[in-house]
LUMVODREN-188063 format. One line per field, with one value per residue: x, y, z of N, C-alpha, C in turn. Coordinates in steps of 0.1 Angstrom, whole numbers, plus 5000, padded with zeros to 4 digits. Atoms other than C-alpha are relative to their C-alpha. Layout:
REM LUMVODREN-188063
n_east = (X; ...)
n_north = (Y; ...)
n_up = (Z; ...)
ca_east = (X; ...)
ca_north = (Y; ...)
ca_up = (Z; ...)
c_east = (X; ...)
c_north = (Y; ...)
c_up = (Z; ...)
This chain:
REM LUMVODREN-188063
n_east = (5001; 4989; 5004; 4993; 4989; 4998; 4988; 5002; 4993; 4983; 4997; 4997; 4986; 4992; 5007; 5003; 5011; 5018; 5009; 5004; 4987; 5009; 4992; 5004; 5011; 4999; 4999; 4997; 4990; 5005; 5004; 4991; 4992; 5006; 5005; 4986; 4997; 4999; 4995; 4991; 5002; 5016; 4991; 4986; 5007; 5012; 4998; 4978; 4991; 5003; 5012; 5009; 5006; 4995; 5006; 5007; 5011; 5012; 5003; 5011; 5008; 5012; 4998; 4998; 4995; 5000; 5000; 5010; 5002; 4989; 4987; 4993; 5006; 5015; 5007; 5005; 5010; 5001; 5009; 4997; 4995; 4995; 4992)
n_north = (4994; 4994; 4987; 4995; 4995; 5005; 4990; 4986; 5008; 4998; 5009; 5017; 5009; 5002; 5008; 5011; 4994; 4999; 4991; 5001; 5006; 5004; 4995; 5004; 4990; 4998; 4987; 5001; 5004; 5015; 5004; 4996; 5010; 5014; 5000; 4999; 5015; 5003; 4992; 4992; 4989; 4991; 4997; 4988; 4987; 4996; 4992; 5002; 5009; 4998; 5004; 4988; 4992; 4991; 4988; 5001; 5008; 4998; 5014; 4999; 5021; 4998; 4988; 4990; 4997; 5007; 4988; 4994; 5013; 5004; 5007; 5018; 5004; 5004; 5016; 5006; 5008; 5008; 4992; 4987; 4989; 4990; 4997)
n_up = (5013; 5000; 5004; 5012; 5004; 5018; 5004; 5009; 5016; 4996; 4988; 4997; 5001; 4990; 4997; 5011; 5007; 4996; 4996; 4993; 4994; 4989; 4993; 4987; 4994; 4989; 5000; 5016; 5005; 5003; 5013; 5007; 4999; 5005; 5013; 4999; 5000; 5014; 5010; 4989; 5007; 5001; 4989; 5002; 5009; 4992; 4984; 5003; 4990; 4987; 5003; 5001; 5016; 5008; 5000; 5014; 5001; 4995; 5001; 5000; 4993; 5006; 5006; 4986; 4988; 4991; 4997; 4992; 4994; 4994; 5006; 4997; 4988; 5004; 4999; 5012; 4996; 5011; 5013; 5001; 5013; 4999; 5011)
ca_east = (8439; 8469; 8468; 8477; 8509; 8497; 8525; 8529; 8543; 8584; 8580; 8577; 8608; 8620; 8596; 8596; 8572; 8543; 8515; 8505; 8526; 8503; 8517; 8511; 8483; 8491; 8509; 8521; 8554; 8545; 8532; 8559; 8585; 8567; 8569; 8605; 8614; 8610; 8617; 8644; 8647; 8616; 8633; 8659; 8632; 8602; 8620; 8663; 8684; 8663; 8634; 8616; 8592; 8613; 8600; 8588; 8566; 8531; 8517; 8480; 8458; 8425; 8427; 8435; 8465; 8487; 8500; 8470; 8467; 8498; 8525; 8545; 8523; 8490; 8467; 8465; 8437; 8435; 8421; 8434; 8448; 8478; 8493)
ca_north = (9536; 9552; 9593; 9607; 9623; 9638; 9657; 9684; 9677; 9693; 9668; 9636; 9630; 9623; 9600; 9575; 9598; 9590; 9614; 9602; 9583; 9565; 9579; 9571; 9591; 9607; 9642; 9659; 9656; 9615; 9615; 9634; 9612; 9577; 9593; 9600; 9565; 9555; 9581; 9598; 9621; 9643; 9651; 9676; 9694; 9698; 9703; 9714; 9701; 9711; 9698; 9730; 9735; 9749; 9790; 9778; 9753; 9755; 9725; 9715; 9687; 9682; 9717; 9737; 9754; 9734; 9767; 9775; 9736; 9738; 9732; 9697; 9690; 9693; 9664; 9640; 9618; 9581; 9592; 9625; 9646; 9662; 9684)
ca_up = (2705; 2690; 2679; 2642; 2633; 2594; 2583; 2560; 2522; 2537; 2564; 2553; 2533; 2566; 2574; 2543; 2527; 2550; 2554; 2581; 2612; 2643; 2672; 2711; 2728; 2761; 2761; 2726; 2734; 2741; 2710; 2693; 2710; 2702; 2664; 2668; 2677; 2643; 2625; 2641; 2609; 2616; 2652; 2640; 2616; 2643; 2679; 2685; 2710; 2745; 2729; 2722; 2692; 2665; 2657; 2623; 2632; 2644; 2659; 2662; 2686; 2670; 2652; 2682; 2689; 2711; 2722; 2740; 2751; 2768; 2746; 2750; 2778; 2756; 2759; 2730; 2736; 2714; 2679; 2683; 2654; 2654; 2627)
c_east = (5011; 4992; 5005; 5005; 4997; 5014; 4998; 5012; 5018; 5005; 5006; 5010; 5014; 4993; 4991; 4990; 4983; 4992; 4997; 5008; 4986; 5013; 4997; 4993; 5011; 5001; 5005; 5015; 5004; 5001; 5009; 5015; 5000; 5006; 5017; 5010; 5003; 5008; 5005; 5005; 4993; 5005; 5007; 4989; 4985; 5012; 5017; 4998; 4992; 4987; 4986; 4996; 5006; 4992; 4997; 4993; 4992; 4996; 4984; 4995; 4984; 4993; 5001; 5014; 5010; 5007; 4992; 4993; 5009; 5012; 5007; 4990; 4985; 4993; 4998; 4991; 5004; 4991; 5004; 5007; 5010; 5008; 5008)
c_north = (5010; 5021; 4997; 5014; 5004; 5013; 5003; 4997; 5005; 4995; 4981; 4995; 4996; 4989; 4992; 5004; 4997; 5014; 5000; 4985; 5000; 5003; 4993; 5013; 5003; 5018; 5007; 4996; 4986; 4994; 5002; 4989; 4984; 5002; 5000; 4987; 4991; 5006; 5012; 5013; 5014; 5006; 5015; 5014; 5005; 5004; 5004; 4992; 4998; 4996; 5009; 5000; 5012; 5011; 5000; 4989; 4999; 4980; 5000; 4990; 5005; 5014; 5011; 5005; 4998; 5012; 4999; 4988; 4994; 4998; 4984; 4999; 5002; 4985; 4998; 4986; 4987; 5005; 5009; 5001; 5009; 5007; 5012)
c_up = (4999; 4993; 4985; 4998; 4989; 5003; 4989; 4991; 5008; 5011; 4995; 4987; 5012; 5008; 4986; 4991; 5001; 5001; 5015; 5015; 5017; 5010; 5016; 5006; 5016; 5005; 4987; 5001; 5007; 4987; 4987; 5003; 4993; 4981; 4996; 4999; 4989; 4990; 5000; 4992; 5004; 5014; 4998; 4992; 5007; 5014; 5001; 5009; 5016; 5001; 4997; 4984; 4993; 4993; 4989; 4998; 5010; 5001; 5007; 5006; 4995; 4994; 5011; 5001; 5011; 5011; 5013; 5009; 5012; 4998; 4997; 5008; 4994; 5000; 4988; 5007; 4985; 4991; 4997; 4986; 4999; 4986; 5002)
């Protein structure tokens, strides 16, 4: 069972103007990668070059946090919810 990617209205003209983008469960940045693969746009405006969460965006696994989850290395479970 895959996770969900929704994205926030200044995201997804980079992502064909989905809301929402099925991702691969595992770790967030699994999930983030998987989402990348596609839509290689959304890349440059969530993480830079060393793959670090860019300092103007908050990222969330099932309304949590991922911060406090771990960061990249938060668990995304199948179903999961990331925004």
């Amino acid at each position: 069972m895959s996770a969900v990617l929704r994205l926030q209205q200044p995201f997804r003209r980079f992502a064909a103007g989905l809301r929402e983008i099925e991702v691969d469960p595992g770790s967030l940045r699994q999930a983030l990668q998987s989402a990348f693969e596609i839509h290689w746009g959304l890349e440059r405006q969530i993480v830079d070059r060393d793959f670090g969460v860019r300092s103007f965006v908050r990222l969330f696994v099932d309304g949590q946090d991922s911060e406090e989850l771990g960061g990249l290395d938060a668990p995304v479970a199948g179903g999961a919810s990331i925004t």
